[in-house]
Rosetta silent file (secondary structure, phi, psi, omega in degrees, C-alpha in Angstrom):
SEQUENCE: XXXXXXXXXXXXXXXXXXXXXXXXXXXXXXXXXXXXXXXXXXXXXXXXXXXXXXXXXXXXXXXXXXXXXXXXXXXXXXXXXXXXXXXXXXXXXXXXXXXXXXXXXXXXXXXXXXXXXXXXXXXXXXXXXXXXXXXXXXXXXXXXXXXXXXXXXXXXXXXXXXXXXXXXXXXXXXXXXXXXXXXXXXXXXXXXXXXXXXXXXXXXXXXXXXXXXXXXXXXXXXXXXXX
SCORE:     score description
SCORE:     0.000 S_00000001
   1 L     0.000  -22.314  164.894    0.000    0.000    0.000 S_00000001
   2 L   -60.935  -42.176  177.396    3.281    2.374    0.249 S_00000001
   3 L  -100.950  135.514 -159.806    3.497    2.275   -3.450 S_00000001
   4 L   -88.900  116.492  165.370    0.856    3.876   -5.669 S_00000001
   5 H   -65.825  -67.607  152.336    1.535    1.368   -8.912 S_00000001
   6 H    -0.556  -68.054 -147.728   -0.153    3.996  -11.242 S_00000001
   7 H   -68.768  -44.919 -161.295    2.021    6.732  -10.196 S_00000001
   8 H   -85.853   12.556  143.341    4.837    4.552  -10.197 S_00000001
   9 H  -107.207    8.607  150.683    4.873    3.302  -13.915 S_00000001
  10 H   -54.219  -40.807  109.783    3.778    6.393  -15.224 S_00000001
  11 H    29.773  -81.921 -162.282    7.001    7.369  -13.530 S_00000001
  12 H   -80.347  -63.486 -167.838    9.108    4.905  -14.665 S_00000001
  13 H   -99.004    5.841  164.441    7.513    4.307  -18.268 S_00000001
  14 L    78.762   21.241  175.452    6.003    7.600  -19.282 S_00000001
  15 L    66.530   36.414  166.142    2.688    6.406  -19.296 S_00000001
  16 L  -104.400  -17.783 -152.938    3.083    3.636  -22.350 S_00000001
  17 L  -119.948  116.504  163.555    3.073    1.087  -19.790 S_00000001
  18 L   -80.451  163.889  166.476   -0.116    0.248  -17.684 S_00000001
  19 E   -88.080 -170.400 -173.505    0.323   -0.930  -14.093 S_00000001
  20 L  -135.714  131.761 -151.645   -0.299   -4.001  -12.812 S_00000001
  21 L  -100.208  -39.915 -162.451   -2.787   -5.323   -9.905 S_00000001
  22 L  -123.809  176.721  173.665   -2.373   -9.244   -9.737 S_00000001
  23 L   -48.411  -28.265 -172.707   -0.400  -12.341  -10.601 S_00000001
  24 L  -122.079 -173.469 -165.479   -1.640  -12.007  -14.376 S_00000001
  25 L  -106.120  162.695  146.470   -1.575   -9.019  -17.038 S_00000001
  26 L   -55.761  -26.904 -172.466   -5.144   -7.835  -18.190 S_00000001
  27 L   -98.903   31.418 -169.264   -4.878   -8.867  -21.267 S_00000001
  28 L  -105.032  144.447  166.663   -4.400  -12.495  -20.019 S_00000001
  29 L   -84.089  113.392  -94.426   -7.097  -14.911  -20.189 S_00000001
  30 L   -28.301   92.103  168.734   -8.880  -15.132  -17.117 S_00000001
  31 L   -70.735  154.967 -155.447   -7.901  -12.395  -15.198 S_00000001
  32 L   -90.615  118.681  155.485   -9.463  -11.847  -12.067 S_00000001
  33 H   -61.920  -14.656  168.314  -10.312   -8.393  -11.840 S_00000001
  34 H   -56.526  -35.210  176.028  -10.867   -7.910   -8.153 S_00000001
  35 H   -40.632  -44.378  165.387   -7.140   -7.848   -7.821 S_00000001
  36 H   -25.631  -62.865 -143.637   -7.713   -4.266   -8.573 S_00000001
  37 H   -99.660  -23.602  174.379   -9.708   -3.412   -5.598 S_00000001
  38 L   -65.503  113.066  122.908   -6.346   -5.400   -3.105 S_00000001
  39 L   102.130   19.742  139.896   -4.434   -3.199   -1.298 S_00000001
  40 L    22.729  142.311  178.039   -4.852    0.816   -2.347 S_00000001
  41 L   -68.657   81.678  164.394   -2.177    2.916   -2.502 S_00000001
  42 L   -95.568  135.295  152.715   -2.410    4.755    1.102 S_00000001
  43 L  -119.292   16.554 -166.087    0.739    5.378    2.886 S_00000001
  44 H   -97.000  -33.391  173.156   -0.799    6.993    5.862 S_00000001
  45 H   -76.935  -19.308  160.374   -2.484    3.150    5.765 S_00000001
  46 H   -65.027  -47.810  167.957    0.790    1.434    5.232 S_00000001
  47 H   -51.402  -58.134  174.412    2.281    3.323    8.481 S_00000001
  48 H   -51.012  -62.493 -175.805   -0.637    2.346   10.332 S_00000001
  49 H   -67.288  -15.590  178.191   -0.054   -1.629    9.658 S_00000001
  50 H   -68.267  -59.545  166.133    3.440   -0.785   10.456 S_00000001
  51 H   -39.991  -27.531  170.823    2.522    0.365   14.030 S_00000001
  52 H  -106.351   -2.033  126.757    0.692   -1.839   14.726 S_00000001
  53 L  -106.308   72.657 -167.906    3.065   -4.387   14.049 S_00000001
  54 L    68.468  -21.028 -177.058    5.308   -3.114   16.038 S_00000001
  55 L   -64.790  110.470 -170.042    7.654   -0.991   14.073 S_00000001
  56 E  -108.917  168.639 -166.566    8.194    2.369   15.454 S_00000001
  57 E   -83.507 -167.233 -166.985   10.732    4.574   13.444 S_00000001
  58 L  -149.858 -176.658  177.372   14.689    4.671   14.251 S_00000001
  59 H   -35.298   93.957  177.741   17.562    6.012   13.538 S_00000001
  60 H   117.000   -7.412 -176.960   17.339    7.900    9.835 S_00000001
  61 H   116.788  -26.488  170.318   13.629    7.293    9.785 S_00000001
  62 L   -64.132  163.597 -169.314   13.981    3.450    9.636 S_00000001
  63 E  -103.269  129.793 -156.289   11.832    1.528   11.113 S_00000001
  64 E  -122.231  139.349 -172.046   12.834   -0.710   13.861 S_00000001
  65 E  -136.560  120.202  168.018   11.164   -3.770   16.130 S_00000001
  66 L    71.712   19.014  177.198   13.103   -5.519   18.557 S_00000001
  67 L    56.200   22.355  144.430   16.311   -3.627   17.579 S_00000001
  68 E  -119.325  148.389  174.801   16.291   -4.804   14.198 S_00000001
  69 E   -54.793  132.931 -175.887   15.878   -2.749   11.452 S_00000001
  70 L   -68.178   69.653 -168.356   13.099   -3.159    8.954 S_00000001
  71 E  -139.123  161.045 -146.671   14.896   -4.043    5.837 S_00000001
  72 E  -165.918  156.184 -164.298   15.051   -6.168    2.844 S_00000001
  73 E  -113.849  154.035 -177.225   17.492   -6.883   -0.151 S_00000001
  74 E  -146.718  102.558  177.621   15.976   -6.523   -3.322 S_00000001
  75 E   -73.638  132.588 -162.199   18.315   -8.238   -6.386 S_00000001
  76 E  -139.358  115.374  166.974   17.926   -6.363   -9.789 S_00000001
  77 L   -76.887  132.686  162.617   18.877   -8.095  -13.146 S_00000001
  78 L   -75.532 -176.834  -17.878   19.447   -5.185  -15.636 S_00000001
  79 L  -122.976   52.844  162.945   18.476   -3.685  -17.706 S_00000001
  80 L  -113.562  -36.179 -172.828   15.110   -2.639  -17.018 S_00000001
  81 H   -49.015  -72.118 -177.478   14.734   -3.649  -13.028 S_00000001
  82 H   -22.873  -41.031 -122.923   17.641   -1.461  -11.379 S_00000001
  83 H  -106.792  -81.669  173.155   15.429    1.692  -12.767 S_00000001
  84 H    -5.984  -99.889 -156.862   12.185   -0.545  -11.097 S_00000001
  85 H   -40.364  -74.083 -177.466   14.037   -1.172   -7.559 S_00000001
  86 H   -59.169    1.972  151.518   15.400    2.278   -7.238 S_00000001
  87 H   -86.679  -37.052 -163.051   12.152    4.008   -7.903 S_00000001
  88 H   -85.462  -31.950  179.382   10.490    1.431   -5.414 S_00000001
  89 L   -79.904  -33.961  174.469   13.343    1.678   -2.658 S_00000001
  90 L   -68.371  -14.552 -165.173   12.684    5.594   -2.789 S_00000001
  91 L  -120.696   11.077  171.490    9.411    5.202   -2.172 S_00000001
  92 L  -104.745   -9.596  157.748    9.133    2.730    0.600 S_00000001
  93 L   -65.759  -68.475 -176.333   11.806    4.752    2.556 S_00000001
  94 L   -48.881  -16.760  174.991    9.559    7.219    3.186 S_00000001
  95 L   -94.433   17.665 -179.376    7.050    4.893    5.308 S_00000001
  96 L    90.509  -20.378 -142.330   10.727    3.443    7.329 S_00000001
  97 L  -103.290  140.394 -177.489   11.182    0.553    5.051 S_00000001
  98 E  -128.742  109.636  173.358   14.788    0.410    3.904 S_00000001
  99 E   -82.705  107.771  165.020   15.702   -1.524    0.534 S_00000001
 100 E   -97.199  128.420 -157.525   18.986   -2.489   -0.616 S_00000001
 101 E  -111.364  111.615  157.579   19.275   -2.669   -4.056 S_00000001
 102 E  -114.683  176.162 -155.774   22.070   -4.373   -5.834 S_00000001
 103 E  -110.382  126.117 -148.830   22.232   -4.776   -9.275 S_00000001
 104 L  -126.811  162.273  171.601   23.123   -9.205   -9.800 S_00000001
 105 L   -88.534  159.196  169.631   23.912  -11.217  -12.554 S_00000001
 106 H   -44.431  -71.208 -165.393   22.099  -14.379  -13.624 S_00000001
 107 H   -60.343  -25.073  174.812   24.296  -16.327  -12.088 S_00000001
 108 H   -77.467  -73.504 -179.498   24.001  -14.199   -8.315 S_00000001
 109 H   -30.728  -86.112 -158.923   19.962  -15.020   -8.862 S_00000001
 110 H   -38.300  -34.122  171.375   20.215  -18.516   -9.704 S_00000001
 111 H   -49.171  -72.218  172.517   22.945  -18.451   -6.131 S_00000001
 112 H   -15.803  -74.378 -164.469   19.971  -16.842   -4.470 S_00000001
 113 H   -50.227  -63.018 -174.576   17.338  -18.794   -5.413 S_00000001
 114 H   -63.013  -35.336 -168.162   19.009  -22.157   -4.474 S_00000001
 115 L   -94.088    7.476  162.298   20.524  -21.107   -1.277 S_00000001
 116 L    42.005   40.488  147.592   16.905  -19.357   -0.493 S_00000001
 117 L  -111.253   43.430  164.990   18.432  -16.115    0.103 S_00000001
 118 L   -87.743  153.318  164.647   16.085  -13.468   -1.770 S_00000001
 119 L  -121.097  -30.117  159.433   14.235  -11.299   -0.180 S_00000001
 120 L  -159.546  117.546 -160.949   13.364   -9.602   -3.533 S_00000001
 121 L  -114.607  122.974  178.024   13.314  -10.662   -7.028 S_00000001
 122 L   -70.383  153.139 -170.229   11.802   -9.590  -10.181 S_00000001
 123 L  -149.548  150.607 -172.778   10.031  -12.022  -12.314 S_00000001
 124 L  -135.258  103.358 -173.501    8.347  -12.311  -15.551 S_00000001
 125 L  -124.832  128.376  163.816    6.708  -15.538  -17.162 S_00000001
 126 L   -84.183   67.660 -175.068    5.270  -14.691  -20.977 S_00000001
 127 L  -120.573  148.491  172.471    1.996  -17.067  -21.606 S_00000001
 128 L   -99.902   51.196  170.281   -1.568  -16.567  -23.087 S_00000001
 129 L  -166.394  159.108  179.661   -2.991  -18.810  -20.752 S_00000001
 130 L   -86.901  -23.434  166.277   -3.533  -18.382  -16.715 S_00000001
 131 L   -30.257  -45.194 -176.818   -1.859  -21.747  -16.748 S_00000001
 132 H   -35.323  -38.158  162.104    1.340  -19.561  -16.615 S_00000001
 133 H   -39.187  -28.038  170.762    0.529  -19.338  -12.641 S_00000001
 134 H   -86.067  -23.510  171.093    1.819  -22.312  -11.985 S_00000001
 135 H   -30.736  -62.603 -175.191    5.050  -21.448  -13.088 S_00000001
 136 H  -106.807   -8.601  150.771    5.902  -19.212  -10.095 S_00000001
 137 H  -123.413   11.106  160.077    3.269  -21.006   -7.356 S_00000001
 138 L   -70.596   88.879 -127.024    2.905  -24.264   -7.758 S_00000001
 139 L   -70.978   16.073  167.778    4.471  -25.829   -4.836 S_00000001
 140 L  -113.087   -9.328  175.537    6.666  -28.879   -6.788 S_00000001
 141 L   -65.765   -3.362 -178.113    8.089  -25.443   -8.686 S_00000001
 142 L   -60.215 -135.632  -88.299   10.085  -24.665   -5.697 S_00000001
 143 L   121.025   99.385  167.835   13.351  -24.701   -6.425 S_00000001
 144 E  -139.486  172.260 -167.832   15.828  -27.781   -5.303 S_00000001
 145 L   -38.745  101.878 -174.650   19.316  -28.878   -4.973 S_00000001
 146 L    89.374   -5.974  163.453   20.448  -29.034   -8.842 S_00000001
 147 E  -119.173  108.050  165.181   16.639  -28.171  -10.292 S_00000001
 148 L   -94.233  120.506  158.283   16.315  -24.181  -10.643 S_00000001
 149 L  -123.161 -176.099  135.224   12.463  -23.253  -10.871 S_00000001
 150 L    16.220  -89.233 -167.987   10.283  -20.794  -10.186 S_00000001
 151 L   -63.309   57.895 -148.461    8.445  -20.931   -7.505 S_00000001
 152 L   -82.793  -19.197  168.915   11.141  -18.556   -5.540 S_00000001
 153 L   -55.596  -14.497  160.016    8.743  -17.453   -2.797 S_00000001
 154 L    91.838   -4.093  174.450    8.842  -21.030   -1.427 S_00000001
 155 L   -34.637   84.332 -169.579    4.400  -20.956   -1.964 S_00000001
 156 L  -103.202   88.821 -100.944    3.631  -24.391   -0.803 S_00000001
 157 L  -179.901   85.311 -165.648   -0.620  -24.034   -0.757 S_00000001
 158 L   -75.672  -83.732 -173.077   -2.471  -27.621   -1.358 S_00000001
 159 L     3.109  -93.430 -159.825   -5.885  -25.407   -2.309 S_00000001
 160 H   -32.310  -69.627  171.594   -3.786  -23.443   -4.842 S_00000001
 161 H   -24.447  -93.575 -161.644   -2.147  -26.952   -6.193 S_00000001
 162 H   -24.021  -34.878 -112.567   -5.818  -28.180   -6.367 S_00000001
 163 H  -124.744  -54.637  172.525   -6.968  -25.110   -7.819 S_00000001
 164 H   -53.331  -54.050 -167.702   -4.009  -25.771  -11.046 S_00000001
 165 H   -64.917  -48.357 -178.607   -4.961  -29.373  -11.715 S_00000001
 166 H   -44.778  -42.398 -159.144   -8.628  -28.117  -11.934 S_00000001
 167 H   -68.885  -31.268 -178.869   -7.823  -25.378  -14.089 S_00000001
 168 H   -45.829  -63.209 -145.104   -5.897  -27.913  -16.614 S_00000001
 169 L   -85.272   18.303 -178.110   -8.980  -30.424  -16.857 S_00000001
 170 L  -111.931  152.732  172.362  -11.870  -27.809  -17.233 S_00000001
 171 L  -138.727   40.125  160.073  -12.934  -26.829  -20.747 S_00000001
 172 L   -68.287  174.681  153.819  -15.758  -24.421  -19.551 S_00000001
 173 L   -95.671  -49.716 -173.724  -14.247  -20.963  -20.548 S_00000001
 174 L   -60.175  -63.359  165.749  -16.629  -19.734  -17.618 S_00000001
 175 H   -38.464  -82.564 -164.560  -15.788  -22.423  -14.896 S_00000001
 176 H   -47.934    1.464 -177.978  -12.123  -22.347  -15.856 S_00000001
 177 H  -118.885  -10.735  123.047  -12.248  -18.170  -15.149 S_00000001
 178 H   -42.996  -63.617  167.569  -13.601  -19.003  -11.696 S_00000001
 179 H   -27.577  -80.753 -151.442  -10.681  -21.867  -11.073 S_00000001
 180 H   -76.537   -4.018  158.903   -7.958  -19.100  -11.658 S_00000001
 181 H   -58.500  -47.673  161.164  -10.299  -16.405  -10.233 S_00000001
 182 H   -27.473  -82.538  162.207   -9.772  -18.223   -6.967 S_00000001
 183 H   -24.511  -59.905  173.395   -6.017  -19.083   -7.831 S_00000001
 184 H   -81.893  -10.572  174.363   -5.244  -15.212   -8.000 S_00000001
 185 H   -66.342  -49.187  177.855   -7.180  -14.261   -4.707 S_00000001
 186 H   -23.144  -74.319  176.251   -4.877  -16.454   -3.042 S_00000001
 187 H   -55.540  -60.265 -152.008   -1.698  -15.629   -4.360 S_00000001
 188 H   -92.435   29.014  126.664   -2.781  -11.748   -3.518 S_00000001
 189 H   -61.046  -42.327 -173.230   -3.864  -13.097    0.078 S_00000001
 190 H   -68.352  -19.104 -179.462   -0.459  -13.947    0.624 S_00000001
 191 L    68.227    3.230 -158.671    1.018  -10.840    0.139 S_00000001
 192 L   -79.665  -14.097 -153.767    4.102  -12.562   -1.038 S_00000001
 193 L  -117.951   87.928  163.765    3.337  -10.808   -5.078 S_00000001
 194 L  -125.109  115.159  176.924    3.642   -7.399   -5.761 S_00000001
 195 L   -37.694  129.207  172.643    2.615   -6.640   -9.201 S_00000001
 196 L  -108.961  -43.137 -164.861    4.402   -3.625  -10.792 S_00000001
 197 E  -158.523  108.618 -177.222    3.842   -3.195  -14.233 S_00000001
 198 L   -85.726  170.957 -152.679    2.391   -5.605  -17.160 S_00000001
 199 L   -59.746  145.465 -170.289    4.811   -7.045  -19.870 S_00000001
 200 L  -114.539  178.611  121.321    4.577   -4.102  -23.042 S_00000001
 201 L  -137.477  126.546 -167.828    6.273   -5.167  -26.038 S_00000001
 202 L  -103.343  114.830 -151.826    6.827   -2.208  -28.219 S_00000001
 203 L  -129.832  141.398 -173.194    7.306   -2.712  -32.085 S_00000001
 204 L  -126.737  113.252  158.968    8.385    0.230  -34.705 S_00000001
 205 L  -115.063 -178.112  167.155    7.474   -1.204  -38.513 S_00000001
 206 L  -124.607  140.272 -169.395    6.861    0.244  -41.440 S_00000001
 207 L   -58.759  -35.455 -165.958    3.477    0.669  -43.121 S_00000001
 208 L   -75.649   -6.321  168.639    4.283    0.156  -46.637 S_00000001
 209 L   -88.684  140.604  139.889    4.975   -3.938  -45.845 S_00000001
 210 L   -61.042  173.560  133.244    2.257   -6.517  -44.998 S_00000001
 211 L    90.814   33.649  146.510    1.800   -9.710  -43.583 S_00000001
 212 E   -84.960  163.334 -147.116    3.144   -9.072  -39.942 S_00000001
 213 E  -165.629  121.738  175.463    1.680  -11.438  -37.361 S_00000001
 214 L  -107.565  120.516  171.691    2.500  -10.874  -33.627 S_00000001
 215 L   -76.152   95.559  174.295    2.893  -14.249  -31.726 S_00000001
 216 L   -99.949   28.072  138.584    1.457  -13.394  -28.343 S_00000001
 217 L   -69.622  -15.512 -165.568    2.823  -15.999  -26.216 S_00000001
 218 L  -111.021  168.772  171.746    6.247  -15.164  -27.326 S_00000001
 219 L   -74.557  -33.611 -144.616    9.035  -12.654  -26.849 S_00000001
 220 L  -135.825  156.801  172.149    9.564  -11.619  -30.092 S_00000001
 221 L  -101.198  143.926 -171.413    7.792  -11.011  -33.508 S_00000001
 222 E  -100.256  137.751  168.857    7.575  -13.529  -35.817 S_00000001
 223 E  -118.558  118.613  168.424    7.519  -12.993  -39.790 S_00000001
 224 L  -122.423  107.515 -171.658    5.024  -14.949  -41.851 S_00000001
 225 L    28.308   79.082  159.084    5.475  -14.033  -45.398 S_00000001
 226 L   -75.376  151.883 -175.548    5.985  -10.405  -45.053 S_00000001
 227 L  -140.214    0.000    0.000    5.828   -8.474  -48.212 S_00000001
């Protein structure tokens, strides 16, 4: 609730970029929209849950319980994240919370991950299906000795599991947009997920060709007999 998501990718992305409320993008198929309505930007209501669990401020304005400081490492892959973290560390200071932002390599994630020292990592998964959810919470996605996955929040949740297998077998459209309505209240129960921005991809062509085709499951544009 310390960060206004709005403000902050208009901010960041100049207002080409919407933000993002939940686990999926809007333009994913069935997104929940009540994710929306989770968690309001306040930060006179973020201070308030701090106080009242326990944190009063400290030295520099951090916030401190039990004489440790209220702080959290937050790893940044270039080279769009650093820009991300260091708008997000500025603005999460001001309520006491103190972010340390380094800027890591693949290989310092993948260290992380197995040795289950993040505290905060950006993530991305690119699918046209809410299947994509299982990627980063389905609780065999965790992340073991010699198998790098996912699942780096450690989300072990048999509901949620339950909640995956359903969505695979149903071939309502409507049922299956209930399943993964469910599936994202969860995940944004946990508080473990906080959406920043959804995935843009931004393509400069030229008019006088045809025949472009955007794969949108994919990274990249695909050419099928451009002319």
């Amino acid at each position: 609730m310390a960060i206004d998501r709005a403000d902050l990718a208009d901010s960041l992305f100049f207002g080409l970029i919407e933000p993002s409320y939940g686990p999926l993008s809007a333009s994913t198929p069935g997104y929940w929209k009540g994710a929306e309505d989770m968690y309001k930007p306040s930060e006179k209501a973020a201070i308030a849950l701090l106080e009242e669990a326990g944190w009063k401020p400290g030295p520099g304005g951090i916030r401190m319980k039990d004489g440790q400081p209220l702080t959290a490492f937050y790893g940044a892959p270039p080279p769009l994240e650093p820009d991300t973290a260091v708008e997000i560390q500025a603005r999460l200071k001001r309520v006491g919370f103190d972010i340390k932002v380094e800027t890591i390599t693949s290989a310092r994630n993948v260290s992380l991950v197995f040795a289950n020292e993040n505290d905060i990592l950006p993530v991305r998964w690119i699918q046209a299906d809410p299947m994509c959810l299982e990627n980063l919470f389905l609780s065999s996605n965790i992340s073991t000795p010699g198998h790098y996955k996912f699942n780096w929040m450690h989300l072990a949740d048999p509901k949620l599991d339950a909640l995956f297998v359903a969505g695979r077998a149903e071939t309502d459209p409507a049922k299956r947009n209930d399943i993964y309505a469910e599936a994202q209240k969860i995940i944004m129960d946990t508080a473990l997920w906080f959406p920043v921005h959804n995935q843009v991809e931004t393509i400069a062509y030229r008019t006088a060709h045809t025949g472009y085709r955007f794969a949108r499951a994919g990274w990249i544009v695909m050419m099928y007999d451009v002319t």
